[in-house]
C-alpha positions in Angstrom: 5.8 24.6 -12.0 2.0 25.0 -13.1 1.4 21.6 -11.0 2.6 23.2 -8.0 0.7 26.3 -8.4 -2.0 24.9 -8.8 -1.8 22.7 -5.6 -0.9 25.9 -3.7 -4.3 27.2 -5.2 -5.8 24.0 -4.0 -4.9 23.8 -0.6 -5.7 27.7 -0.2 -9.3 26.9 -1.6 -10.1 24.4 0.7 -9.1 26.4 3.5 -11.1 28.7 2.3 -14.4 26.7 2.1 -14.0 25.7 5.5 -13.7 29.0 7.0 -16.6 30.5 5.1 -18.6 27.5 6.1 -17.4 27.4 9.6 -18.6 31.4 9.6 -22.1 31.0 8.3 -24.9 31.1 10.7 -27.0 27.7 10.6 -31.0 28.2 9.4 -31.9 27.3 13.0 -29.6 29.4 15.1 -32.5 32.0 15.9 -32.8 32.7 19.7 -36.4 31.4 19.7 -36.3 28.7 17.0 -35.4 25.8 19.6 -39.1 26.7 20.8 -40.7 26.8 18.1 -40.2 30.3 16.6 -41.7 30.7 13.0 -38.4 31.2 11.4 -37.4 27.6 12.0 -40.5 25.8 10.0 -39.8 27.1 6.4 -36.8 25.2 4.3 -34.4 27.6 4.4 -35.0 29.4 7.1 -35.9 33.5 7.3 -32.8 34.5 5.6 -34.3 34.6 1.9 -32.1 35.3 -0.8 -28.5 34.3 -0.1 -25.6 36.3 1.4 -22.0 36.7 0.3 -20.7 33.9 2.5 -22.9 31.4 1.0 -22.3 33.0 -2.7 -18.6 32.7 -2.1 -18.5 29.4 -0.8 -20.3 28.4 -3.6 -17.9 29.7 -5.9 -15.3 28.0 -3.6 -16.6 24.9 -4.2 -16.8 24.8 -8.0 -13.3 26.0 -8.2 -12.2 23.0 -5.9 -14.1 20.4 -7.7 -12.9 21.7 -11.1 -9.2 21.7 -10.0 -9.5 18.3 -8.4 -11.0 16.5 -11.8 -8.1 18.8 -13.8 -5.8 17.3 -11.5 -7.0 13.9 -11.6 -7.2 14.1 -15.2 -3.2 15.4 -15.4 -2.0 12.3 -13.2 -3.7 10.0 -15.0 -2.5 11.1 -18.3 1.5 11.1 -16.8 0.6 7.8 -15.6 -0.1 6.2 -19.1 2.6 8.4 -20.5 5.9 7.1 -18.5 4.2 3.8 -17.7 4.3 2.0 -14.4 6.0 4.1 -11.6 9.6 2.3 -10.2 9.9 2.9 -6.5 11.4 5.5 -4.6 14.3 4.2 -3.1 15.7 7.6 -1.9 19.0 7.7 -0.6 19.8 3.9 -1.0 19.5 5.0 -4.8 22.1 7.1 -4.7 24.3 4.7 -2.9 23.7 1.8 -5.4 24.3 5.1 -7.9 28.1 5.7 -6.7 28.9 2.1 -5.9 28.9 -0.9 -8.2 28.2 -4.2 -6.8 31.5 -5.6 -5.4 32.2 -9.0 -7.3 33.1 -12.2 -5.2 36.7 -13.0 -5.3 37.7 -16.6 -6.9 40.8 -18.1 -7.0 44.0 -17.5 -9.7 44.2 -19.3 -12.2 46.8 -22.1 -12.5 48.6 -23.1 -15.4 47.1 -26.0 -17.3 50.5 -27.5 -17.9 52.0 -27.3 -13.9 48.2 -28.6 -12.8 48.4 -31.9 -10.8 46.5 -34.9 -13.1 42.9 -35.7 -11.6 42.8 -39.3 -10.9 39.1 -40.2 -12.8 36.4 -41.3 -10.3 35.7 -44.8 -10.4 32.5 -46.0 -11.6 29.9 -46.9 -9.4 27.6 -49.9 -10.2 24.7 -51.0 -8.9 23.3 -54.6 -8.1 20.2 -55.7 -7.3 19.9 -58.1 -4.5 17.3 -60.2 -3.8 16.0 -59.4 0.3 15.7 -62.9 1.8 11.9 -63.0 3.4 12.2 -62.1 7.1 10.0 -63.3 9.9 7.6 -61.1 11.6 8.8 -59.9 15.0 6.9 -61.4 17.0 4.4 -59.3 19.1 4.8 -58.7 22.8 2.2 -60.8 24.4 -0.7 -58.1 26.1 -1.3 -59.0 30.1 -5.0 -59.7 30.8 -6.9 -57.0 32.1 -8.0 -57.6 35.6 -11.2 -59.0 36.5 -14.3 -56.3 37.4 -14.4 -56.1 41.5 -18.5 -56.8 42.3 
């Protein structure tokens, strides 16, 4: 419940800093500061001291950057806590949930005493036999390449 409010909080903060930054007037937006107006050549520009919108989206931003490193700081504590994460398998979980693994259907059993005798296999043996030497094929003879024409 706290996790989601403060997401909510989260969310609403950053669309905060983005509308009081989109709002605020750049140092350089003077009519005459594109030609060389005297507002444009000190840091800061003319404004001096600094106005609510800049105050607030200051304050914006340090609540943002403290709730991301409190969040970051939560998951990573859960994460230790409950070990690795097993994967979502959404509705196929709750399918292998209700349903057990169908087993594979064998055979019925016989009766040992009515079960037909099992002739033994014979036993196979092995020889070794000596390979006679065979001649080489012989090889096909190659026709002679004809003669260079001058």
């Amino acid at each position: 419940m706290l996790l989601q409010l403060v997401n909510i909080i989260y969310v609403l903060v950053a669309i905060g800093i983005i509308a009081f930054v989109l709002l605020q007037q750049g140092t350089g937006a003077q009519a005459g500061s594109g030609f060389g107006g005297g507002a444009s050549a000190t840091v800061f520009g003319a404004r001096g001291a600094s106005n609510f919108l800049s105050k607030s989206t200051k304050w914006l931003a340090i609540v943002f950057f403290v709730s991301s490193m409190g969040m970051a700081m939560y998951a990573s504590k859960q994460a230790t806590r409950t070990g690795p994460a097993k994967p979502d398998l959404g509705v196929m979980a709750q399918q292998a949930a209700a349903k057990p693994a169908a087993s594979i259907p064998t055979a019925p059993a016989q009766n040992a005493a009515n079960a037909p005798a099992v002739p033994a296999a014979p036993a196979i043996t092995t020889t070794t036999v000596p390979v006679a030497a065979q001649p080489a094929a012989p090889q096909p003879a190659q026709p002679d390449a004809p003669a260079p024409a001058k």
